[in-house]
C-alpha positions in Angstrom: -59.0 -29.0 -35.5 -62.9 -30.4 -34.4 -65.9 -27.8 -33.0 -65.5 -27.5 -29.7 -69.4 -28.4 -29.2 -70.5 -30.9 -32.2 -66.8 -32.4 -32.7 -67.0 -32.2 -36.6 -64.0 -31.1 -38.5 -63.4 -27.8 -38.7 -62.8 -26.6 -42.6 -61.4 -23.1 -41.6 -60.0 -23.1 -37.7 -60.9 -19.0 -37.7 -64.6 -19.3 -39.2 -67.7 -20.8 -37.2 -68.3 -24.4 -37.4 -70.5 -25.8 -40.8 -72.5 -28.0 -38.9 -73.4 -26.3 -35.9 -72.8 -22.6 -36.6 -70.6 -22.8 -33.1 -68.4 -20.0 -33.0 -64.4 -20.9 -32.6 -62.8 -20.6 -29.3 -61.3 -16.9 -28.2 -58.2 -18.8 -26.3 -56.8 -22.1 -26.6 -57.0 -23.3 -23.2 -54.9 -26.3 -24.0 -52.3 -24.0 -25.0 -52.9 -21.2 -22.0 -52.7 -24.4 -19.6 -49.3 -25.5 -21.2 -48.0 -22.1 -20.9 -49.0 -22.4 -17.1 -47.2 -25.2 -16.6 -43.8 -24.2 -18.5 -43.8 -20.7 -16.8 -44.1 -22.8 -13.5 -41.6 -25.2 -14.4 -39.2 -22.4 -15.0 -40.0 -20.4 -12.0 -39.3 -23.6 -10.1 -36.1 -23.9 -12.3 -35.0 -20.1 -11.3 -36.1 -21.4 -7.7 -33.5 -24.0 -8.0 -30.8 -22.3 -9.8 -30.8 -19.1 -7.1 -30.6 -21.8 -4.2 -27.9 -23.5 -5.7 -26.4 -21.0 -6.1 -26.4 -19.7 -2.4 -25.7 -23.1 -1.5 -22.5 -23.6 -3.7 -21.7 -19.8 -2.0 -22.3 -21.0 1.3 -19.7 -24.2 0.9 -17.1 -21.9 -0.8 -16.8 -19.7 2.3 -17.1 -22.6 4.9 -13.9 -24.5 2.7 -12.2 -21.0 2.8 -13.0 -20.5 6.4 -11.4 -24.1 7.1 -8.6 -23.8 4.8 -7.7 -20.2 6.6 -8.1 -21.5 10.1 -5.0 -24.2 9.2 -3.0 -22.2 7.5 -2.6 -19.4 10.6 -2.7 -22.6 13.1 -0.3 -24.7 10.8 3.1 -25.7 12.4 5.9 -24.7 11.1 8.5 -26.9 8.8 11.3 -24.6 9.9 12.0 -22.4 13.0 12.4 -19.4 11.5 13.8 -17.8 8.2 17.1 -18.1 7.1 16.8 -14.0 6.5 16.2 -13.6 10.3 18.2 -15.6 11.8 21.2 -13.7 9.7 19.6 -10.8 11.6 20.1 -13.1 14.9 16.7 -14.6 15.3 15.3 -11.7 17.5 11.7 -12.8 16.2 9.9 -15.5 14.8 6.3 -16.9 14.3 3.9 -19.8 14.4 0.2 -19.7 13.7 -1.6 -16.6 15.8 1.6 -16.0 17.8 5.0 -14.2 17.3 7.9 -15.0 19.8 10.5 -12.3 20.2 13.5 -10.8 22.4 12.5 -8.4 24.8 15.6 -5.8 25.4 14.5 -3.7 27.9 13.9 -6.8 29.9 16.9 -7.9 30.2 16.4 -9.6 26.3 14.2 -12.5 28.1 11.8 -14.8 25.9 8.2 -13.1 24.9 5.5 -14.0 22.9 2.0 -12.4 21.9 -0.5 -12.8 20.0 -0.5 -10.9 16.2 -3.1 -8.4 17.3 -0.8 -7.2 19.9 -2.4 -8.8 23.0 -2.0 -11.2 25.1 1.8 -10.4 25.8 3.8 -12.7 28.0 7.1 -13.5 29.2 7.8 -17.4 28.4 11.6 -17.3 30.8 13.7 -14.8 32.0 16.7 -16.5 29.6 18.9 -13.9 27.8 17.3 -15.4 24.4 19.0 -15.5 20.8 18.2 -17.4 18.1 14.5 -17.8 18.2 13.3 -20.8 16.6 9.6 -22.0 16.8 8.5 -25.7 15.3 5.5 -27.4 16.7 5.4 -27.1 20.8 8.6 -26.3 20.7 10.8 -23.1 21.2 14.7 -23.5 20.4 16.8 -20.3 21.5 20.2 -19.5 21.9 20.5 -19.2 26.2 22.9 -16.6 26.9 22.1 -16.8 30.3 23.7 -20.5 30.2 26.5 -19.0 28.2 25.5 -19.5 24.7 23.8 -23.1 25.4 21.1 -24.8 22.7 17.4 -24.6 24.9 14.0 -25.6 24.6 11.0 -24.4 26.0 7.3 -25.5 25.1 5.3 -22.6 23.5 3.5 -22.5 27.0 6.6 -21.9 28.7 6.9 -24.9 30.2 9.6 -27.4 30.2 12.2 -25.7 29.9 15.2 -28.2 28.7 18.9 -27.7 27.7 20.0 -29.3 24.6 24.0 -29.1 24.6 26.3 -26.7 26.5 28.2 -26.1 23.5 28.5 -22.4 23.0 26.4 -21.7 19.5 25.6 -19.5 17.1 23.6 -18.9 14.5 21.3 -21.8 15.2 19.1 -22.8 13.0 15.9 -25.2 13.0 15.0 -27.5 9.8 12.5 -30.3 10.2 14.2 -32.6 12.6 17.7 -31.0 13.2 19.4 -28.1 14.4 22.4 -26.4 12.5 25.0 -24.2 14.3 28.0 -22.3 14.4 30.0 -24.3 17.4 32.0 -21.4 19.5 33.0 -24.1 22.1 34.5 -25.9 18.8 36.6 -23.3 17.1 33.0 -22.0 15.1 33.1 -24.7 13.4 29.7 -26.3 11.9 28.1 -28.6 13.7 23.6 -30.3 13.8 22.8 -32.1 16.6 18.5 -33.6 16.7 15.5 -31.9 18.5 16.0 -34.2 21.3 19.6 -33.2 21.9 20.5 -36.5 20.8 23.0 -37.4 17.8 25.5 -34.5 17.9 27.2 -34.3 14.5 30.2 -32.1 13.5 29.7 -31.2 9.7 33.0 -29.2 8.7 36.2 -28.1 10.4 36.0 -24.7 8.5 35.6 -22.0 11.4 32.6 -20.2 9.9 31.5 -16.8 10.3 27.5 -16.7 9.4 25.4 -19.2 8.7 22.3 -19.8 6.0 20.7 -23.2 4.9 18.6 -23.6 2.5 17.5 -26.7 0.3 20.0 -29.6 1.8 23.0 -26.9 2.0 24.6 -25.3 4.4 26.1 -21.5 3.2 28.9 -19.7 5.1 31.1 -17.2 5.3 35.1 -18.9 6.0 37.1 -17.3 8.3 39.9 -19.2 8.0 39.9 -18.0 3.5 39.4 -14.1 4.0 35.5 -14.8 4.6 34.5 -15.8 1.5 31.4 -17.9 1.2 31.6 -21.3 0.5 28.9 -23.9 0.9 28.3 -27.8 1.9 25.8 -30.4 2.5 23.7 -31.0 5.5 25.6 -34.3 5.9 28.8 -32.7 5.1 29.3 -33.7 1.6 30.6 -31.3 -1.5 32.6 -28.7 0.3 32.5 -25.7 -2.3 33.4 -22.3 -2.4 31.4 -19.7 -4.7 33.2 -16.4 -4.8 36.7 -15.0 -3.2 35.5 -11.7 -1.5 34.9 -11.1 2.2 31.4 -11.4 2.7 28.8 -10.6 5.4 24.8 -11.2 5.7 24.5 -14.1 3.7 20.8 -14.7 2.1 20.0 -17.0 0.2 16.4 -16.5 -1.9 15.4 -18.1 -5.2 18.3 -19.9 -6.4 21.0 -16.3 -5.5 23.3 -15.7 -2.8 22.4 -12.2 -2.1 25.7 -10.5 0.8 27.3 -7.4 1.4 30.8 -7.2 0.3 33.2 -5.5 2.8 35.6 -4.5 -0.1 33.2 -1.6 -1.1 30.4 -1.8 1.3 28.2 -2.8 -1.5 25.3 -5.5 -1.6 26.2 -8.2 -4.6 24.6 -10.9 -5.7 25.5 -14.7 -7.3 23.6 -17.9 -8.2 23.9 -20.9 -5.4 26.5 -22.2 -8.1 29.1 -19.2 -7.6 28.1 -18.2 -11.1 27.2 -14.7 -12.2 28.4 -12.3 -9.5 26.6 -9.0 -10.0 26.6 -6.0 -8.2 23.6 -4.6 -6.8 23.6 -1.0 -7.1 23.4 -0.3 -2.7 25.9 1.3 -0.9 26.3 0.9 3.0 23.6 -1.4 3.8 24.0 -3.6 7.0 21.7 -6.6 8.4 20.4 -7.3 5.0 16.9 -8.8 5.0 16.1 -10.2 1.7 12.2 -11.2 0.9 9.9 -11.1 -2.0 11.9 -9.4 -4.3 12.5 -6.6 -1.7 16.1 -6.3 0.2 15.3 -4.5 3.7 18.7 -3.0 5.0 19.9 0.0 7.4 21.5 2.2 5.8 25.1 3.4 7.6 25.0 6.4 4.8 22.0 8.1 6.7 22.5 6.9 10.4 21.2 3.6 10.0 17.9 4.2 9.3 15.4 1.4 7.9 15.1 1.3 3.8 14.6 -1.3 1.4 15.3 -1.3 -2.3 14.4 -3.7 -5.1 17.0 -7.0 -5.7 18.0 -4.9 -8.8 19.0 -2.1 -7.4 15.7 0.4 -8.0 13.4 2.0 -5.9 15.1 2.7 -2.8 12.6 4.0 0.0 12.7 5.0 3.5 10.7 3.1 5.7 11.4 4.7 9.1 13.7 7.4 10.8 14.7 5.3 13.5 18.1 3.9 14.1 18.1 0.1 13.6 19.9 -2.9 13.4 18.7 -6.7 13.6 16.1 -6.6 10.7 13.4 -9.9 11.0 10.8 -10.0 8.5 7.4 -11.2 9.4 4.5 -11.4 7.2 3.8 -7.6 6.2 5.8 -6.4 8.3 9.1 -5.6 9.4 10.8 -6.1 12.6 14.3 -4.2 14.1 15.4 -3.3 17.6 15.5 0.6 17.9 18.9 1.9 18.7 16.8 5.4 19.1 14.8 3.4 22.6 17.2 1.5 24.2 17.2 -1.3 21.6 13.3 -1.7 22.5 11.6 -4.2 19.4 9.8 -2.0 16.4 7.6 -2.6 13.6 6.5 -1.1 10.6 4.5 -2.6 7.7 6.5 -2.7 4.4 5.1 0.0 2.6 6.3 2.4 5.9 3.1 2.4 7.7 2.0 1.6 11.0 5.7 2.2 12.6 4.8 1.1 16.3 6.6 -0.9 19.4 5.5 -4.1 19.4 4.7 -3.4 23.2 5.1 -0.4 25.3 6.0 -0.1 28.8 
């Protein structure tokens, strides 16, 4: 280190300078200055790092926002669930709307919004069936005695399909499946366009559930036991030998209710491993995330659900029900209790509530 006035070497950087007698510097102001400019440098760093941060925040929630916006406005790949339309369609959903059967008037085509507004009657048709993909609403028109419709979600346009009498329709991708009444109830597809008409199996069928390229159904014709078959009408199978009603089909198992004891079983899509689940008395079956929804004929059809083992049965309403659709969180029936007027009630029992009054 050198004097800070004569420049000579300093011997001892702590004692005054030989030469000159200058005293050594209090503060290095080489080193104070450096100090300066690092604690700058990291304030400016912090600067950075908090912005960033609020900016990487900032994208997160606009990506969410965006992602959330298609997903509640996405079309559907199917018109309804297979679940629902067991429980004959009365309801189904695409993006901010739900489309439903409106008893009390004369069970014409409704729709409104999820908040509850914005209720509106789409035709006077005695609907059944509901099934919504893109612009599209396919029903069951008992009004046309049992004929396949359309109707654009506006309500315009309305077009019949085929005058066969059918049941159980439902909508995958670009075909409709359906129990043909006008045919014996045997199983029949026919396209979107009402074009290409296709009988699948002579079997006269008694429900009707696809899932995953197969068609599963309850034989009339073999004491209602459930078989199943290909959308195109291939590998005609049957999976168990008891009469069976409310076919579902979730996760790789046939869930049903057997009319031999009145009890729910269940097997794998195979016909393997028939086990009884421990549920007496339950009619329209519902099954969805891990939860079978039911009314229960051993206390005056009332509204439960119990787990797909058999635990934890709960009560979710006092009313009378039948025709259980699931929706989202919550779960739809007609009330026998109000002139078969459409209810709802979240799963957990809350919030039990007419989907519109009047």
């Amino acid at each position: 280190m050198v004097c800070d006035k004569c420049k000579s070497e300093l011997n001892d950087e702590t004692k005054p300078c030989n030469k000159c007698g200058e005293a050594p510097s209090s503060d290095d102001e080489g080193v104070v200055k450096a100090k300066l400019q690092n604690d700058g440098s990291e304030n400016k760093k912090s600067g950075l790092s908090v912005k960033r941060i609020i900016g990487l925040f900032i994208i997160t929630l606009l990506i969410s926002s965006v992602g959330y916006w298609f997903y509640i406005n996405r079309d559907n790949r199917v018109g309804n669930t297979g679940g629902n339309i067991a429980n004959s369609g009365v309801v189904s959903s695409q993006g901010r709307w739900t489309y439903f059967r409106n008893w009390p008037e004369g069970s014409s085509l409704y729709r409104v919004r999820l908040n509850g507004k914005d209720m509106e009657q789409l035709t006077e048709d005695r609907s059944e069936y509901i099934n919504v993909i893109g612009d599209w609403v396919y029903y069951k028109n008992w009004s046309e005695d049992g004929s396949i419709y359309k109707i654009r979600i506006d309500g315009s346009e309305r077009e019949m399909l085929t005058d066969d009498e059918a049941w159980s329709l439902f909508v995958d991708e670009d075909w409709i499946y359906y129990r043909n009444f006008s045919d014996g109830s045997t199983l029949y597809k026919i396209g979107l366009d009402g074009e290409n008409r296709t009988k699948i199996a002579d079997d006269k069928a008694g429900s009707l559930f696809v899932d995953n390229g197969w068609i599963y159904y309850r034989n009339e014709e073999d004491n209602n036991a459930i078989y199943r078959i290909r959308t195109d009408g291939t590998e005609r199978t049957r999976l168990n030998q008891s009469p069976s009603r409310y076919i579902n089909v979730v996760d790789e198992w046939v869930y049903y209710h057997n009319e031999s004891d009145n009890m729910i079983y269940k097997m794998t899509v195979e016909g393997a491993e028939h086990t009884k689940v421990d549920v007496n008395n339950a009619y329209y079956i519902n099954v969805n995330n891990g939860w079978i929804y039911y009314a229960n004929a051993s206390d005056d059809w009332r509204l439960y659900k119990v787990r797909t083992d058999g635990t934890e049965p709960t009560k979710l309403s006092d009313d009378r029900c039948w025709n259980i659709n699931i929706i989202g969180d919550w779960v739809y029936y007609e009330n026998i209790y109000d002139g078969w007027r459409l209810y709802r009630v979240r799963k957990d029992g809350s919030n039990n509530e007419p989907v519109f009054s009047g």
